[in-house]
KEVEX-306044 format. One record per atom (N, C-alpha, C): residue number from 1; residue in one letter; atom name; x, y, z. Coordinates in steps of 0.05 Angstrom, whole numbers, m for minus. Layout:
<recs>
REC  pafi  romi  drenmar       x       y       z
REC   NUM     a       CA       X       Y       Z
...
</recs>
This chain:
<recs>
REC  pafi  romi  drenmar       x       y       z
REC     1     x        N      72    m354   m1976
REC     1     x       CA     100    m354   m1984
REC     1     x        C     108    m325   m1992
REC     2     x        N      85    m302   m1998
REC     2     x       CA      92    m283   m2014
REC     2     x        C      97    m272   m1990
REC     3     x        N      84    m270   m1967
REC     3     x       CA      82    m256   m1950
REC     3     x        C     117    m256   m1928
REC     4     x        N     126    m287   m1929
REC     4     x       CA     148    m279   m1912
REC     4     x        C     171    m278   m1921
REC     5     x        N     174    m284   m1955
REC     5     x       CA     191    m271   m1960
REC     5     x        C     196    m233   m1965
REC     6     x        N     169    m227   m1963
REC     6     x       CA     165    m193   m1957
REC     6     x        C     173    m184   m1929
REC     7     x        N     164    m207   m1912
REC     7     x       CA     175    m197   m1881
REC     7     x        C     208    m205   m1881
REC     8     x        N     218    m219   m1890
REC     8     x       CA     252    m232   m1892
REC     8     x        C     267    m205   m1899
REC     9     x        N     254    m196   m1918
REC     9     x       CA     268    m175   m1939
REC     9     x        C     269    m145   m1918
REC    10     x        N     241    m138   m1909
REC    10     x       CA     242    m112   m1886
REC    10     x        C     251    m122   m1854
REC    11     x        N     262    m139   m1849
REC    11     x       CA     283    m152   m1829
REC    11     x        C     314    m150   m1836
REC    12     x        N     318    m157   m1859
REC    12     x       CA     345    m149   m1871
REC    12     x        C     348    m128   m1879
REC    13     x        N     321    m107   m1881
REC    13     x       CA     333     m72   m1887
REC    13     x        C     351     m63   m1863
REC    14     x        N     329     m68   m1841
REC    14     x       CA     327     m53   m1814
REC    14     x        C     355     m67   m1800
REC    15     x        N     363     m92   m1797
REC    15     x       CA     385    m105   m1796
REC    15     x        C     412     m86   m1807
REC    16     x        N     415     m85   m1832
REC    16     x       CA     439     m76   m1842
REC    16     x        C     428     m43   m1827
REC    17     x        N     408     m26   m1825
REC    17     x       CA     401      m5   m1828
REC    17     x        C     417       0   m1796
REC    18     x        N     415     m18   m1781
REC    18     x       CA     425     m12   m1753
REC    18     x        C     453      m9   m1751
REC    19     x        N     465     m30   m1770
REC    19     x       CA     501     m28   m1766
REC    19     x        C     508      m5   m1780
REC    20     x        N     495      16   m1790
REC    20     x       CA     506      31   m1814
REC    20     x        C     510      56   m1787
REC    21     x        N     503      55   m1762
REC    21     x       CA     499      78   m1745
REC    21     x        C     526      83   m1729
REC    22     x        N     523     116   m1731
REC    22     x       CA     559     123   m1716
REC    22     x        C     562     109   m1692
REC    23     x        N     578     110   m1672
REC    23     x       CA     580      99   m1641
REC    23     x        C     578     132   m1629
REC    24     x        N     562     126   m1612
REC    24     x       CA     559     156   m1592
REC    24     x        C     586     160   m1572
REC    25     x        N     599     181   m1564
REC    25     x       CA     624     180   m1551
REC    25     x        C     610     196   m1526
REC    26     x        N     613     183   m1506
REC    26     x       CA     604     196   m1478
REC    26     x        C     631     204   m1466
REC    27     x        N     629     228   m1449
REC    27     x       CA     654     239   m1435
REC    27     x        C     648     233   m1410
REC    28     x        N     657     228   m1388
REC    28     x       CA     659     226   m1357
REC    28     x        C     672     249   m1350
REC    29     x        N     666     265   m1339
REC    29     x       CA     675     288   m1319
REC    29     x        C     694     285   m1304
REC    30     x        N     717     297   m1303
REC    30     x       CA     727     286   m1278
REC    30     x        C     724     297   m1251
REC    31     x        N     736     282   m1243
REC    31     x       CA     722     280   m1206
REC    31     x        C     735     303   m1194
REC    32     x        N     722     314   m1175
REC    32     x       CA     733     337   m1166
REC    32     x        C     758     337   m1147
REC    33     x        N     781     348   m1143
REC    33     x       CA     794     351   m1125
REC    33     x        C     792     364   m1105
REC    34     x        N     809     341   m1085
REC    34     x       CA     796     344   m1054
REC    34     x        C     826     350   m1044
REC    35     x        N     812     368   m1022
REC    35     x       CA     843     383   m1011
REC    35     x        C     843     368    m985
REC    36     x        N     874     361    m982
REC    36     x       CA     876     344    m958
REC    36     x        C     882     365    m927
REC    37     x        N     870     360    m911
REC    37     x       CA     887     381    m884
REC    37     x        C     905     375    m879
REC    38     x        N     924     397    m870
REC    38     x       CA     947     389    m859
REC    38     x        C     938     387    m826
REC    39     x        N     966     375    m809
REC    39     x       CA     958     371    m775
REC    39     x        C     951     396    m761
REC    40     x        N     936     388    m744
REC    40     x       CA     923     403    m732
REC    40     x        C     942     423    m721
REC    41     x        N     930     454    m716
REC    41     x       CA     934     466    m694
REC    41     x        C     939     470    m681
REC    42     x        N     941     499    m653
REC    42     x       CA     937     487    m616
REC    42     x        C     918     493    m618
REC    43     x        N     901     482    m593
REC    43     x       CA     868     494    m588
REC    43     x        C     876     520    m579
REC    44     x        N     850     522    m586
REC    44     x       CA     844     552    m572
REC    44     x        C     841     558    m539
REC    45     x        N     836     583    m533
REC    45     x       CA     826     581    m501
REC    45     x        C     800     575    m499
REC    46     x        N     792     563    m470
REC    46     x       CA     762     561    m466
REC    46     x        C     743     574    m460
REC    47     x        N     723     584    m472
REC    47     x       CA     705     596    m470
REC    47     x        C     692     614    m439
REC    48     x        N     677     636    m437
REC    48     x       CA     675     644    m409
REC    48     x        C     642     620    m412
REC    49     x        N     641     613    m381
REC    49     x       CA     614     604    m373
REC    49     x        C     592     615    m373
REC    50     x        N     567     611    m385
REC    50     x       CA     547     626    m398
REC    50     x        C     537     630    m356
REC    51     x        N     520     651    m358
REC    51     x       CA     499     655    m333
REC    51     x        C     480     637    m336
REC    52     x        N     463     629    m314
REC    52     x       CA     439     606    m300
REC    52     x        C     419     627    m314
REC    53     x        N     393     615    m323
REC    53     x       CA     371     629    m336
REC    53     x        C     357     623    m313
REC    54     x        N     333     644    m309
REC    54     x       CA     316     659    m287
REC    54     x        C     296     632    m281
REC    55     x        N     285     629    m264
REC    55     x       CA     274     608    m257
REC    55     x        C     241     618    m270
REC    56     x        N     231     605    m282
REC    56     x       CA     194     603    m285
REC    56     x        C     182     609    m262
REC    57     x        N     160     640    m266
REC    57     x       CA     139     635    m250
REC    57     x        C     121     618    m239
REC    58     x        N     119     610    m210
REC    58     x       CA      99     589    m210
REC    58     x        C      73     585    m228
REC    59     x        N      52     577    m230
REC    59     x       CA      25     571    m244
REC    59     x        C      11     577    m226
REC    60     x        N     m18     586    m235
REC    60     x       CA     m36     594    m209
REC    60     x        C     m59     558    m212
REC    61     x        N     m63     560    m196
REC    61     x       CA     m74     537    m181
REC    61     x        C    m105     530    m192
REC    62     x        N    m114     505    m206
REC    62     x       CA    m126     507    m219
REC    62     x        C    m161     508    m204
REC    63     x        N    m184     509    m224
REC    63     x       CA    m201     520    m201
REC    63     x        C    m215     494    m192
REC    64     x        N    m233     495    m175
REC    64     x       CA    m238     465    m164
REC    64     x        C    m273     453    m178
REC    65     x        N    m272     431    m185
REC    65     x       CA    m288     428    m199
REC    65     x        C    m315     423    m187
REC    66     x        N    m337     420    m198
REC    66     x       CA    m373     422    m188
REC    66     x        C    m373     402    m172
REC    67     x        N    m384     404    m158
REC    67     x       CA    m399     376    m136
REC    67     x        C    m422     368    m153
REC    68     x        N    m417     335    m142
REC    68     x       CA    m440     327    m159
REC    68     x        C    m464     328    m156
REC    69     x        N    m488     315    m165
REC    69     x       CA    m504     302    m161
REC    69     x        C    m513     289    m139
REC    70     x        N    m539     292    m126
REC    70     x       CA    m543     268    m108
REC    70     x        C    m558     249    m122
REC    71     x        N    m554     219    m122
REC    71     x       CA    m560     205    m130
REC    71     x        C    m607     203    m123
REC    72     x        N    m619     190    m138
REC    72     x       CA    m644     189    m129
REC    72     x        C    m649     159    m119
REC    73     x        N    m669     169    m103
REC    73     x       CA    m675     149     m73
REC    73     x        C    m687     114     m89
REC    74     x        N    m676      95     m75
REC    74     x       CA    m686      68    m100
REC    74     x        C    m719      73     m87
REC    75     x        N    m729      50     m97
REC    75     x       CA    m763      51    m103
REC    75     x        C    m766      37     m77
REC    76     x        N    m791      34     m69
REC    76     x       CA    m798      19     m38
REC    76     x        C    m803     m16     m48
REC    77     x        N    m786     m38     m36
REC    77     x       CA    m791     m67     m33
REC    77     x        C    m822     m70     m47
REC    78     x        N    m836     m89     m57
REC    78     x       CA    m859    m106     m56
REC    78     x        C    m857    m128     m28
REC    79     x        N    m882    m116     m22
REC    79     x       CA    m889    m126      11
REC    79     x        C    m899    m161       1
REC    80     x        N    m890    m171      15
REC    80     x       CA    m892    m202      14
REC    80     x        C    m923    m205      20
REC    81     x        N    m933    m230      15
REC    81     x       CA    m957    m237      18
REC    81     x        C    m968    m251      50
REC    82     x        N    m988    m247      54
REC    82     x       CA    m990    m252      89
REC    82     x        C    m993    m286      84
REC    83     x        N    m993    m293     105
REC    83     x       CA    m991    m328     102
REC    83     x        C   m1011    m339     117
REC    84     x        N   m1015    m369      98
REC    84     x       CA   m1044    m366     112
REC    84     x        C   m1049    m383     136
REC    85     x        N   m1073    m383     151
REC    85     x       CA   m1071    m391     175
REC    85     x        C   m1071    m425     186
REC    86     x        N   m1057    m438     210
REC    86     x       CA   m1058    m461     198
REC    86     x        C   m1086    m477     208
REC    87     x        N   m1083    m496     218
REC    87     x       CA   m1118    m518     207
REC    87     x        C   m1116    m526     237
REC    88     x        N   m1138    m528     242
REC    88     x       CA   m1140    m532     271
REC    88     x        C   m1128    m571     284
REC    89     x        N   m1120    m565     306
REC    89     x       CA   m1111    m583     309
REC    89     x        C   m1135    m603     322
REC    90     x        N   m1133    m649     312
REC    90     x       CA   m1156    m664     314
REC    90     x        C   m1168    m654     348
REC    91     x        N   m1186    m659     362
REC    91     x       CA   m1188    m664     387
REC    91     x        C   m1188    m693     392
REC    92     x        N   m1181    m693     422
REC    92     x       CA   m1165    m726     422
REC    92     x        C   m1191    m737     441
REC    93     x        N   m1188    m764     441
REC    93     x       CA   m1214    m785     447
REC    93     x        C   m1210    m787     477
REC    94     x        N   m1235    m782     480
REC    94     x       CA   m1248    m786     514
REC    94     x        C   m1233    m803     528
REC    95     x        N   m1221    m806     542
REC    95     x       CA   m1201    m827     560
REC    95     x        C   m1234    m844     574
REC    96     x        N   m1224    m867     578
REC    96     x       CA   m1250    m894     588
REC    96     x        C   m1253    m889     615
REC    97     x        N   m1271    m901     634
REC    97     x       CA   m1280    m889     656
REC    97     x        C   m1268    m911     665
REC    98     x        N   m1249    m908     695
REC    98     x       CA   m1245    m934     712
REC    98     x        C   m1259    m944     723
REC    99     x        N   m1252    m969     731
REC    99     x       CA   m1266    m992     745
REC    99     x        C   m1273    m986     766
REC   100     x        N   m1293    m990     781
REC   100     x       CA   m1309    m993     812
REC   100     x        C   m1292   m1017     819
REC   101     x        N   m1279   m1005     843
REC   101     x       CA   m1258   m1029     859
REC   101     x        C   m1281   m1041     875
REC   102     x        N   m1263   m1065     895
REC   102     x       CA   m1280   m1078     918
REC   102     x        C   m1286   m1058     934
REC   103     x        N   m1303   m1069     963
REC   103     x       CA   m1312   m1050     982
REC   103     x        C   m1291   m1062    1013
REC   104     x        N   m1274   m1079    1005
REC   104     x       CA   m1263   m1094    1023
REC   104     x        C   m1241   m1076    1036
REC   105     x        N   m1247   m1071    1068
REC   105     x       CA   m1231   m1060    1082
REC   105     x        C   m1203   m1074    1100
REC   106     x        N   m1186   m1073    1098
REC   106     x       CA   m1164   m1086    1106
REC   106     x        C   m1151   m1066    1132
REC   107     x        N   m1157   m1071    1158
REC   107     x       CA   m1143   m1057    1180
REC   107     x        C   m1120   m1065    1191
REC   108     x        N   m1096   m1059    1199
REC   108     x       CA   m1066   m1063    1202
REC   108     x        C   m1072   m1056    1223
REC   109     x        N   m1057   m1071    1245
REC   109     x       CA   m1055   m1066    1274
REC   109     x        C   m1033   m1066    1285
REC   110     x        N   m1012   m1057    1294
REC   110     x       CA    m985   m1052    1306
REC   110     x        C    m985   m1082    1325
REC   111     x        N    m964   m1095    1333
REC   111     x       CA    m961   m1111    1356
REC   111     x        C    m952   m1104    1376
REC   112     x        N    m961   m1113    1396
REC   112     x       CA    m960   m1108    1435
REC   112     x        C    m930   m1118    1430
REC   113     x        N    m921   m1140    1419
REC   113     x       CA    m887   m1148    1432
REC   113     x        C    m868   m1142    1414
REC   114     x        N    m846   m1134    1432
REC   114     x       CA    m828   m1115    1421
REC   114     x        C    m816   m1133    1405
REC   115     x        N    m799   m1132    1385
REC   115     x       CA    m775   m1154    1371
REC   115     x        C    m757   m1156    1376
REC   116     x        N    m738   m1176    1387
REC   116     x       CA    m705   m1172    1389
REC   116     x        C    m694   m1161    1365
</recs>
């Protein structure tokens, strides 16, 4: 209790202590005066035409650049493997011996009479 009526009391110094202060009087400058133109003129005459400026020396030509490199040769293939040989082929079975025919002779004889 002691304490805020001690703070009440230095709130109400500083309070009145503020209204007791003069008012500051600021001036504003005044603004500058601006001159108005009156209407224009006549023009003037027109100018002489300036001369064409000299044309640029050509450039000299630039120099030509290194040849290259020859590239290096590729490596030689890996040679394939030889292949191997193939298997002989079966031999085929003796064919059977033929038959002993008859001994019987059969003779054909033309005929003596003519045919109609």
């Amino acid at each position: 209790m002691k304490q805020s009526i001690l703070m009440l009391a230095v709130i109400s110094a500083l309070s009145l202590s503020a209204c007791d202060r003069a008012p500051t009087v600021v001036t504003v400058p005044a603004a500058p005066t601006v001159a108005v133109p009156g209407p224009a003129g006549p023009a003037g005459e027109t100018g002489a035409t300036g001369n064409q400026g000299n044309n640029g020396a050509q450039g000299n030509q630039g120099d030509m650049g290194l040849k290259g490199n020859q590239g290096n040769q590729g490596n030689e293939g890996t040679k394939g493997e030889t292949g191997n040989q193939g298997n002989d082929g079966t031999k085929g079975d003796t064919g059977n011996t033929g038959r002993t025919g008859n001994s019987t002779t059969v003779i054909v004889t033309p005929s003596s009479t003519p045919s109609n």
